[in-house]
C-alpha positions, 0 to 999 in steps of 0.5 A: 684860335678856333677849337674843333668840334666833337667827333666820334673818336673824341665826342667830348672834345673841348670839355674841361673837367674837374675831377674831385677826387681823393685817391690818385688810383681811381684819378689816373682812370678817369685821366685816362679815359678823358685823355681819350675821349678829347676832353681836359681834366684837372683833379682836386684831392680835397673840398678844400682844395676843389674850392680853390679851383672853382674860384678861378678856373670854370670847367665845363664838368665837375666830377665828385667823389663822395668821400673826402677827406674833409667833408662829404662831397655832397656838400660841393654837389648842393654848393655847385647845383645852387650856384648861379650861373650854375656849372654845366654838368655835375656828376657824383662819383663814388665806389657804392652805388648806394651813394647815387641817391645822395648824389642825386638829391644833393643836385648832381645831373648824374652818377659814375660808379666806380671803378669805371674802365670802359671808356663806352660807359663814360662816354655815354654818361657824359654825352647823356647830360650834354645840350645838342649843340655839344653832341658830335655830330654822325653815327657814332660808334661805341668804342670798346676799349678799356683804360687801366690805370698806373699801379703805381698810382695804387701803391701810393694811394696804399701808403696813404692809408697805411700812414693812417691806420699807424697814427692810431685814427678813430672817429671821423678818421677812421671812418675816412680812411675805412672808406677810402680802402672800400673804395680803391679796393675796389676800384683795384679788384682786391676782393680780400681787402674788400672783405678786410674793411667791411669786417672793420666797418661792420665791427665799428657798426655794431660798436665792438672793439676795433684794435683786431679789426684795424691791425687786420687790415694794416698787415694787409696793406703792409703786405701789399706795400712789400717791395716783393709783393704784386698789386692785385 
């Protein structure tokens, strides 16, 4: 069967992408704006389970967060830039815009900064790093619409981290989960918790101790998990 060409109401028609991603909230965005835009994508929580993927499944885009749960995902950008042949696209993706420049010079072709809700932006950087022959082809548009993602995708993500903050986690764990919340707090336009966990962060920083700093940060997840409480 033969697949239809890009066009201007889906310009990435016939993309696979990999979505490395470790939080469903910001996952559930980028579905939606590949859905959108004609373009199939399977997501990976882990580098771990990333590799497993690529091991029998070759898309034509692989997106990846910085931060993972079990490693930075610098080390799949520098694994995927250096392998032959070589994916098509590689993009880094990450809540701090700082993170480009690891991105990039681990081999990434380009950068998604999160939280990204317009699906214009996303076009755009994709189609930005395609050959001619993968461009739809006319006038094309910007379209203007916007993706928002489930909440329910937020809740879970969430209950996640509070999950970690109650098993008493330091080192490396702490410095996960802190960055996980930097990020879906974020993505999640949560100012205060934003603020929360960069307290922590620069408590950690500075080497203070953390125990006010985490419990801080646990109650405000707990308050967003109340059953009567609305994601913000």
């Amino acid at each position: 069967m033969q697949l239809r060409p890009p066009n201007a109401d889906q310009p990435l028609l016939g993309l696979t992408i990999l979505l490395v991603e470790d939080s469903r909230f910001a996952a559930e965005g980028f579905r939606l704006l590949a859905l959108r835009s004609g373009a199939r994508l399977r997501r990976a929580d882990s580098l771990a389970h990333a590799r497993r993927h690529l091991c029998v499944y070759r898309p034509t885009v692989v997106m990846v967060d910085l931060g993972l749960p079990d490693g930075s995902g610098a080390q799949l950008i520098t694994e995927l830039a250096q392998a032959r042949p070589r994916i098509d696209m590689i993009l880094g993706v990450s809540a701090d815009p700082e993170a480009e420049q690891i991105a990039r010079a681990a081999g990434a072709d380009g950068f998604l900064e999160k939280p990204i809700t317009s699906l214009a932006s996303f076009q755009t950087e994709v189609l930005r790093h395609l050959p001619p022959e993968r461009q739809p082809t006319g006038p094309r548009s910007l379209p203007r619409g916007m993706v928002e993602p489930d909440r329910i995708a937020l809740r879970d993500d969430l209950a996640h981290a509070a999950e970690v903050l109650k098993s008493d986690a330091e080192g490396e764990e702490l410095d996960y989960v802190t960055q996980f919340l930097a990020s879906v707090a974020r993505s999640a336009g949560d100012t205060r918790l934003s603020e929360a966990v960069d307290r922590l962060a620069d408590a950690r920083t500075k080497g203070e101790v953390l125990g006010a700093h985490v419990s801080e940060l646990s109650a405000m997840v707990d308050r967003r998990l109340a059953p009567s409480a609305p994601l913000t």
